[in-house]
Phi, psi and omega in degrees: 000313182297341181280315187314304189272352145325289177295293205308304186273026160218028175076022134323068211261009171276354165290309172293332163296322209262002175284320177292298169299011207247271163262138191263105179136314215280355174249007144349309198250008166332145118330277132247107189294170197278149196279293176323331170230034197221157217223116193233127218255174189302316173286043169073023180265158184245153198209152195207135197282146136332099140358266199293335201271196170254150188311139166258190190231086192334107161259152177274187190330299186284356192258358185255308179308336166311282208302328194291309198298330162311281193320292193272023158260059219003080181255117177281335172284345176286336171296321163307301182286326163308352169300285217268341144342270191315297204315314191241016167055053159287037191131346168226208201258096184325116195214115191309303184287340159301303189320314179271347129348296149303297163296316156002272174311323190309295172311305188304325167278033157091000162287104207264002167274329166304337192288294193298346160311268193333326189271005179265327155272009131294345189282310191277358188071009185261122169100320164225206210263144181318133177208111183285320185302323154306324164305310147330311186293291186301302183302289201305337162312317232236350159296298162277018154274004186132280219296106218305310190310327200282329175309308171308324171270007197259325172278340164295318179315285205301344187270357190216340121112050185280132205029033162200155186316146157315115195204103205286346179284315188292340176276315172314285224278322184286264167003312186276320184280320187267353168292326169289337131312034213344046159303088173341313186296330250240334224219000000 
């Protein structure tokens, strides 16, 4: 907990998010979150956006029922976005397994900002049950489309040796791709 808020106050804000889902409650007594990217929930908790995706924006009712109905005749970007809809109980009700659900689908159309979503809920247990290989799996996807967060979890895996050996050269060069992307974390 104490590392989660460490990382949180040098600007980390995917720390406080997976701190929060992890334990439920703790940020509560915050001051102030970072405003841009963060969603403050009924019980005085915070849900904190991706980085790297674009901010969403509380749509209403009948515009959340659009997208949903778009997301299940298969639209990937309408999956998506009712993913981070569900994910952070924007305009609905929160709901985890929905959420991956969604990104699921998403992924399955072809959506490369969704894979590392996907492999963070596998990694964390949120919306199905923890699977690092699977989680691995989705980060190195999503590494090679490109996308600097997935470069990134791909080398924390190898820097940590999480559902794969420990492997530090291979975590520097994953570390270096997404750094090169002026992914902060990453650098």
């Amino acid at each position: 907990v104490r590392l989660f808020k460490l990382a949180y106050e040098q600007g980390h804000v995917e720390s406080m998010r997976l701190l929060n889902e992890i334990y439920p409650g703790i940020t509560k007594n915050l001051k102030e979150p970072l405003k841009l990217f963060s969603v403050k929930n009924d019980d005085g908790t915070y849900q904190y956006h991706d980085e790297m995706r674009d901010v969403l924006i509380e749509k209403k009712p009948e515009e959340i029922q659009l997208i949903k109905l778009a997301a299940d005749k298969g639209d990937r970007a309408a999956q998506a976005e009712i993913a981070q809809y569900y994910e952070l109980g924007l305009g609905v009700e929160k709901n985890k397994k929905k959420a991956f659900k969604y990104f699921k689908l998403a992924v399955k159309q072809g959506d490369k900002q969704s894979l590392n979503r996907l492999g963070c809920k596998y990694e964390h247990g949120l919306g199905t049950e923890k699977n690092m290989d699977e989680a691995l799996k989705f980060y190195r996807l999503s590494a090679k489309a490109g996308d600097a967060v997935g470069q990134y979890n791909v080398a924390r895996c190898y820097a940590y040796g999480l559902g794969v050996e420990k492997n530090d050269s291979e975590a520097f060069k994953y570390y270096k791709l997404s750094a090169e992307q002026g992914f902060p974390y990453g650098q």
